[in-house]
C-alpha positions as CSV (number, residue, x, y, z in Angstrom):
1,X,0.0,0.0,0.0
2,X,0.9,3.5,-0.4
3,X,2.0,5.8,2.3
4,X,0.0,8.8,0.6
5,X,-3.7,6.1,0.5
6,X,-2.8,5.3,4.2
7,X,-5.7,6.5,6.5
8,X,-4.9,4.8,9.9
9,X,-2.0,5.7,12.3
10,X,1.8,4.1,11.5
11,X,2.4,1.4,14.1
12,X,6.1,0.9,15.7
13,X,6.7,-2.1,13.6
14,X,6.0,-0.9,10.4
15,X,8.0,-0.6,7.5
16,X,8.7,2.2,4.8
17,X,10.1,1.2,1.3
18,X,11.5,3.9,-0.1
19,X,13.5,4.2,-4.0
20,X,17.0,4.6,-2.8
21,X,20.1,6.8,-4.0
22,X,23.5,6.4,-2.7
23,X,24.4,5.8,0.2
24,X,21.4,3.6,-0.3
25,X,20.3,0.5,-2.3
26,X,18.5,0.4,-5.3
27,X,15.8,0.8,-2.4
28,X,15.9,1.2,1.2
29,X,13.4,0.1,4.0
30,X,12.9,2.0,7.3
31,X,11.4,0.9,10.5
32,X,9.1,2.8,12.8
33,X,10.5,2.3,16.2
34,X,9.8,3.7,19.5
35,X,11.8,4.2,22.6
36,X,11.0,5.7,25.8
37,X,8.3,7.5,24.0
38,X,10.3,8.8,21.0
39,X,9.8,7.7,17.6
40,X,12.3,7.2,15.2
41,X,13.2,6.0,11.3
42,X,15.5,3.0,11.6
43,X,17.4,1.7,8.5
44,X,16.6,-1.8,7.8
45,X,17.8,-2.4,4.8
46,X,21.5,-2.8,2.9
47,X,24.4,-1.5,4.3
48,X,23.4,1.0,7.0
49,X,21.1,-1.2,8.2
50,X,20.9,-0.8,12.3
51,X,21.7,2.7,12.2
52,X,19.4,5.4,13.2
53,X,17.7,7.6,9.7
54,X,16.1,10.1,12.0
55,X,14.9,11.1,15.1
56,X,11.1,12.3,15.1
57,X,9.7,15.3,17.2
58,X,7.2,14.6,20.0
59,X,4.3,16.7,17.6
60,X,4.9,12.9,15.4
61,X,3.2,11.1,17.7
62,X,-1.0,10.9,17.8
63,X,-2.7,13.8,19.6
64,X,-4.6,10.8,21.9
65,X,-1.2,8.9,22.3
66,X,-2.8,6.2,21.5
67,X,-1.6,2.8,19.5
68,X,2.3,3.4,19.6
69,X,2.3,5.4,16.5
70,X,3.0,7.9,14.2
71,X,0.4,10.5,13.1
72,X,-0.4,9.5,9.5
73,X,-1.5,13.2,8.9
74,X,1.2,14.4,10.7
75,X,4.2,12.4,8.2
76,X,2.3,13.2,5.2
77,X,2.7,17.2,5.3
78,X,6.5,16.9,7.3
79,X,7.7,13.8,5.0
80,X,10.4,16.5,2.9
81,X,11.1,17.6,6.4
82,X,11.6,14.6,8.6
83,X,10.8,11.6,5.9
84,X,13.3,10.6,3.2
85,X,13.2,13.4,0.8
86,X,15.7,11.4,-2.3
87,X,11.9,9.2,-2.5
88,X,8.9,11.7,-3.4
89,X,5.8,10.9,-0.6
90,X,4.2,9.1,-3.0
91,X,6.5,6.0,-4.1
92,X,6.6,5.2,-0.3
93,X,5.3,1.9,0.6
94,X,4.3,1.0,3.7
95,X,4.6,-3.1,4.8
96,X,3.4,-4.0,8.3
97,X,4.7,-6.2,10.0
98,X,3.8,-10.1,10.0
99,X,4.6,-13.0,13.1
100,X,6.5,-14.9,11.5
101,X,5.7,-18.3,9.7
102,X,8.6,-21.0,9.9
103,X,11.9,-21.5,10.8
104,X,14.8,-22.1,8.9
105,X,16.2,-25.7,9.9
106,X,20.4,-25.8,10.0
């Protein structure tokens, strides 16, 4: 689905596929995680995997606090501000995330 037809409230969890440019991948994914509170952009993807993209300010999160998010609305009209501007708002793709569904055997 596309970030920019997303209605609902970005869960911790969630990631964003983005078109990437150097330092990047061809694309690059970024988690939505949350810390004491704070909500961040986490690479998940290629070579800067595990390092922090950005930092989000507390006006992110939902005005009722509620369902460790990110305010949809909110990301939309800040995404050149906060989001990753080298992918225009709307080629993002959002994937949530799924339990997972086997192991893999040695």
């Amino acid at each position: 689905m596309k970030l920019i037809d997303l209605n609902k409230n970005i869960e911790r969890g969630a990631i964003l596929r983005c078109k990437g440019k150097y330092p990047y991948e061809d694309y690059v994914d970024f988690m939505v995680i949350e810390q004491q509170k704070q909500y961040s952009l986490l690479v998940a993807s290629g070579y800067k995997a595990g390092l922090t993209f950005v930092h989000l300010p507390q006006e992110s999160i939902p005005k009722d606090n509620e369902g460790y998010a990110i305010d949809i609305e909110w990301l939309k009209l800040n995404w050149n501000k906060w989001g990753y501007i080298d992918c225009p708002i709307d080629e993002v793709h959002i994937i949530y995330k799924d339990p997972p569904n086997h192991f893999y055997d040695s």
